[in-house]
Backbone bond lengths (Angstrom), bond angles and torsions (degrees), N, CA, C in turn:
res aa  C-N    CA-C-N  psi(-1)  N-CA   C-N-CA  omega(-1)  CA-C   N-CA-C  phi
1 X - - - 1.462 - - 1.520 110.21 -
2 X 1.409 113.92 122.27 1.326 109.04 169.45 1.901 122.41 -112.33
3 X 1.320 121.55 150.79 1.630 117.86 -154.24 1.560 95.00 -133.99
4 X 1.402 100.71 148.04 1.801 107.36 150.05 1.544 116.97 -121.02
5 X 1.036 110.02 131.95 1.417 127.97 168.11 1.520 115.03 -57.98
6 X 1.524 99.69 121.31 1.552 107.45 -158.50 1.997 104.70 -107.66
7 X 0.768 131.42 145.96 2.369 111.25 143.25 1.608 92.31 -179.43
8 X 0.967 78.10 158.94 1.509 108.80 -152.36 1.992 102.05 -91.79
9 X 1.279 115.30 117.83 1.251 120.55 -149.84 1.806 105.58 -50.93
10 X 1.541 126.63 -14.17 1.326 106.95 159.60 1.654 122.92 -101.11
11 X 0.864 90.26 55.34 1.566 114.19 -167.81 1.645 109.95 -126.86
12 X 1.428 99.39 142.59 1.823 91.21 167.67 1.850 120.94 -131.65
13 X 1.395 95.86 21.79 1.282 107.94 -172.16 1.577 98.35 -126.39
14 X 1.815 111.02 131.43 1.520 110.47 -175.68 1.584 89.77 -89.74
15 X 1.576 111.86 149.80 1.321 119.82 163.08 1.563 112.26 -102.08
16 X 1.103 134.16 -170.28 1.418 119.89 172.62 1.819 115.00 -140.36
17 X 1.299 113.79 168.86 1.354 105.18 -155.05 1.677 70.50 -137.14
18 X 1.936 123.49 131.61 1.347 121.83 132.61 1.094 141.65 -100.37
19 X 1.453 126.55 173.80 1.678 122.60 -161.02 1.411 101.46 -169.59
20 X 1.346 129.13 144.70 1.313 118.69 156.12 1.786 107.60 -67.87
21 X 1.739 103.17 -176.44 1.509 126.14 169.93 1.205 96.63 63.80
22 X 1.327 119.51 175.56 1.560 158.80 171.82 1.873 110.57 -40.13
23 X 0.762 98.49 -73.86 1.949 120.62 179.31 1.316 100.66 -112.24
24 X 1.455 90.29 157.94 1.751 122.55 176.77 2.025 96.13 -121.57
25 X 1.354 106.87 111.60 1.485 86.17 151.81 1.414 147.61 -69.09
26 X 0.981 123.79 155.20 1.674 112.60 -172.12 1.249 140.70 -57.76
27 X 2.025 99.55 -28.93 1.294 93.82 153.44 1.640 150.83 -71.49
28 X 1.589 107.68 -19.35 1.097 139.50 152.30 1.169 129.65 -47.32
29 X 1.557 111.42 -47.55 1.457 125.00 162.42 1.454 123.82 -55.19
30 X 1.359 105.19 -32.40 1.714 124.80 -170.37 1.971 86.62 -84.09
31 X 0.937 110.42 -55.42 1.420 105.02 -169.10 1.693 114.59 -65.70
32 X 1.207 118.38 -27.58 1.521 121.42 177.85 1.933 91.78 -77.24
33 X 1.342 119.11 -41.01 1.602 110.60 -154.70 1.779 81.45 -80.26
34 X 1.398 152.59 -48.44 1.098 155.39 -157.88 1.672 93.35 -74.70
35 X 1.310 148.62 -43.33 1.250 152.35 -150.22 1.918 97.79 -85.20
36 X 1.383 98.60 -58.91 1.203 112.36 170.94 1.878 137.22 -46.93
37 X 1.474 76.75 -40.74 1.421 93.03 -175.29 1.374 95.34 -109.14
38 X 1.201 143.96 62.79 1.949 143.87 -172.26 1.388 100.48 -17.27
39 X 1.604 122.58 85.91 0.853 123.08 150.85 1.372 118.08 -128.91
40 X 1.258 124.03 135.91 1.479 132.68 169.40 1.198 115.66 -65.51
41 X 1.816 113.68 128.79 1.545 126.01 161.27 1.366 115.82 -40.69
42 X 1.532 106.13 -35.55 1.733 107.14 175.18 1.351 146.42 -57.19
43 X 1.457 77.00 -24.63 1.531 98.98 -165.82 1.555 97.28 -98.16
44 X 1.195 130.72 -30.19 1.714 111.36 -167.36 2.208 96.01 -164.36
45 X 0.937 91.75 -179.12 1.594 95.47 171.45 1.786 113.85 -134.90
46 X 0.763 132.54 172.68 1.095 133.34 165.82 1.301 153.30 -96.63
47 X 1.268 148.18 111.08 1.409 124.09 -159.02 1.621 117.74 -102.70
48 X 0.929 120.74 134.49 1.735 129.55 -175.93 1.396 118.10 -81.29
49 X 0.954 138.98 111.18 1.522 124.69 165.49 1.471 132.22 -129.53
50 X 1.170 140.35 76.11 1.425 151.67 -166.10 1.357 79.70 -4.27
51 X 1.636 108.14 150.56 1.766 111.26 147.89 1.203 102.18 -93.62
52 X 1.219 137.33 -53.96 1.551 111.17 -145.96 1.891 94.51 -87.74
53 X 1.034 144.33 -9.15 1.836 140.19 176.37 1.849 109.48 -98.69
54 X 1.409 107.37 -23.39 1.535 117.26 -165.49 1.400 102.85 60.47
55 X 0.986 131.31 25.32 1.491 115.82 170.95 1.334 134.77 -74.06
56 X 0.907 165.64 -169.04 1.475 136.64 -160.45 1.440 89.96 -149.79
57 X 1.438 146.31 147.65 1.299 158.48 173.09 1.343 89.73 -113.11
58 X 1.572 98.64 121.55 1.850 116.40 162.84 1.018 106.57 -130.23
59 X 1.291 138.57 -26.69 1.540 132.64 -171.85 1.666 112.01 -85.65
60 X 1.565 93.00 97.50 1.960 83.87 -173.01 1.470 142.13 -30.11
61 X 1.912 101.98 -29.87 1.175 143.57 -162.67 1.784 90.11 -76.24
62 X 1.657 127.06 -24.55 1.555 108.42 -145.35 1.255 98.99 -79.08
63 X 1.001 128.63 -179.94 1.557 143.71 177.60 1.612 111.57 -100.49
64 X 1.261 111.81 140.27 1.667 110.63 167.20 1.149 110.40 -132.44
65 X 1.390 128.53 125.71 1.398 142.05 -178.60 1.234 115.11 -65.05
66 X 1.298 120.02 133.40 1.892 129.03 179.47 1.375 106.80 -45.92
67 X 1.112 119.43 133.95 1.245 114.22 160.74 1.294 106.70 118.47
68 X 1.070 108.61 -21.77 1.643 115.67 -160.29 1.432 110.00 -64.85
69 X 1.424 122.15 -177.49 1.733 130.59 170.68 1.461 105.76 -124.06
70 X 1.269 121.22 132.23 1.390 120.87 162.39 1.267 131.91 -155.80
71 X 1.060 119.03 143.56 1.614 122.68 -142.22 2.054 85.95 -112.22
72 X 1.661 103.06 135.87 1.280 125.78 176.40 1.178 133.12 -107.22
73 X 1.124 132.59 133.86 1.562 131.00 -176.19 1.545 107.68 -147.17
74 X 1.617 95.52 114.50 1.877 106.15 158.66 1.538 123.29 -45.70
75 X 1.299 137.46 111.27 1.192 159.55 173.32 1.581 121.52 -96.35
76 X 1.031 125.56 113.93 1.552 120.57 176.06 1.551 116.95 -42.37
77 X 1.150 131.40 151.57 1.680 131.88 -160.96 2.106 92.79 -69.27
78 X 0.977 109.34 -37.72 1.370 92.77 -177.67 1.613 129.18 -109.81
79 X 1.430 69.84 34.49 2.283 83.49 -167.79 1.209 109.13 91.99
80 X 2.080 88.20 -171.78 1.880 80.64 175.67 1.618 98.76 -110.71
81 X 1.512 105.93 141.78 1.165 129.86 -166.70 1.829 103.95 -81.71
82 X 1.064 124.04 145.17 1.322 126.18 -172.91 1.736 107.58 -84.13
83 X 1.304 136.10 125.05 1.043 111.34 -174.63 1.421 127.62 -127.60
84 X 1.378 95.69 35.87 1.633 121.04 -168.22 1.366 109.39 -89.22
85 X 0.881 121.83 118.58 1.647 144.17 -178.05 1.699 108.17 -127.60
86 X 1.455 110.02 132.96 1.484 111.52 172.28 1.345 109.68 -115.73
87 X 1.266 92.08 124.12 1.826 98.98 171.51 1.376 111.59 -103.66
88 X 1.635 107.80 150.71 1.280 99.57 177.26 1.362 110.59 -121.76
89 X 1.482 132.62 142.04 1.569 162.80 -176.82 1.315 116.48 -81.18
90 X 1.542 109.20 102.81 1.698 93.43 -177.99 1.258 114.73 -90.03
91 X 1.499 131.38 104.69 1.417 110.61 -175.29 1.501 137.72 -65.82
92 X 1.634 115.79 6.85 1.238 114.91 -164.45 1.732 102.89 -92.09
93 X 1.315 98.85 13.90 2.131 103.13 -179.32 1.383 74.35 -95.05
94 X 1.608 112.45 160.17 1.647 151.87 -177.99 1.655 87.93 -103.38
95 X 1.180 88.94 143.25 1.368 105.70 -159.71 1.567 95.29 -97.54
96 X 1.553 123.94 135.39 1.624 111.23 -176.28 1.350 126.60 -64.66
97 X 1.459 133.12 149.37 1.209 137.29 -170.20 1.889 101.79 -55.26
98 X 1.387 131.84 -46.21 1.215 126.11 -166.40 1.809 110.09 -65.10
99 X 1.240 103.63 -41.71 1.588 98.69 167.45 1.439 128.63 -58.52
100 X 1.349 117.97 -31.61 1.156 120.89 158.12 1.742 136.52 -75.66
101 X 1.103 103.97 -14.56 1.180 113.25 161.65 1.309 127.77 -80.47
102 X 1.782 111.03 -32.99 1.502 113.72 170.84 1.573 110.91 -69.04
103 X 1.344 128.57 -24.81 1.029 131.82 177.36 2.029 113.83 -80.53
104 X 0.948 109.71 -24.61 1.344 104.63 165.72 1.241 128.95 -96.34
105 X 1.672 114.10 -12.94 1.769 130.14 145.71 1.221 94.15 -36.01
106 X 1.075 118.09 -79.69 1.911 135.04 -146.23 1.141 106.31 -65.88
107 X 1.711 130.61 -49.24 0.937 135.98 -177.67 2.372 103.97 -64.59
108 X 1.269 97.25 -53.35 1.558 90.61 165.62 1.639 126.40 -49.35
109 X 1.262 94.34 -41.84 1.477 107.90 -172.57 2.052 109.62 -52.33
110 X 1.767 101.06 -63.76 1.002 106.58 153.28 1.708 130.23 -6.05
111 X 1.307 90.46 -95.15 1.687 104.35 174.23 1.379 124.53 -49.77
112 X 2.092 117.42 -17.80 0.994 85.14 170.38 1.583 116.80 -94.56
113 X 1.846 109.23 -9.53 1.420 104.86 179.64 1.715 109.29 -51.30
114 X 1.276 108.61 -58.24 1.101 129.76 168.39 2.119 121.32 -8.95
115 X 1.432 78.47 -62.64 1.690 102.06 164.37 1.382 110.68 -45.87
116 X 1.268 98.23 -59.47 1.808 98.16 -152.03 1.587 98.21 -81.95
117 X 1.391 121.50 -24.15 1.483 117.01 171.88 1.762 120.31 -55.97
118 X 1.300 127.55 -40.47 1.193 145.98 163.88 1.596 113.72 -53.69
């Protein structure tokens, strides 16, 4: 029987995955570490990363040699999505009376903790 040493990068304990032959492919690997660990394909994917090269396995097809170490991380099914949006602020609207008042609460408030610390 040959195994790779699996854990999941907030983790500090390797678990292990077996297989006959030489290599485990990656998709296989994902399916023993997902089987093991009850997680659904649906819910997330997985990411591979040699420990000792950091190299990252993406090609489902690649091969990983017995023995090996590799560190895992849950990934959303379609990557990570970018989620930067710019809005823009027109400053020529008057800003409402309640926002300004919470800000001069706080700002009072301040000064008086402030006070009584001294």
């Amino acid at each position: 029987m040959s195994c790779v040493h699996y854990k999941f990068s907030s983790k500090l304990n390797y678990d292990t995955v077996t297989f006959d032959g030489l290599h485990i492919s990656l998709c296989d690997l994902k399916k023993q570490i997902m089987g093991r660990e009850k997680l659904k394909a649906a819910d997330c994917d997985l990411q591979i990363t040699n420990a000792q090269t950091k190299e990252e396995y993406t090609d489902d097809n690649a091969l990983i040699p017995k023995n090996s170490s590799v560190i895992v991380r849950r990934i959303p099914i379609g990557g990570v999505k970018s989620t930067s949006k710019t809005y823009v602020i027109s400053r020529t609207e008057p800003v409402s009376g309640t926002s300004k008042a919470v800000c001069k609460n706080t700002i009072s408030h301040f000064f008086y903790t402030l006070h009584l610390t001294l």
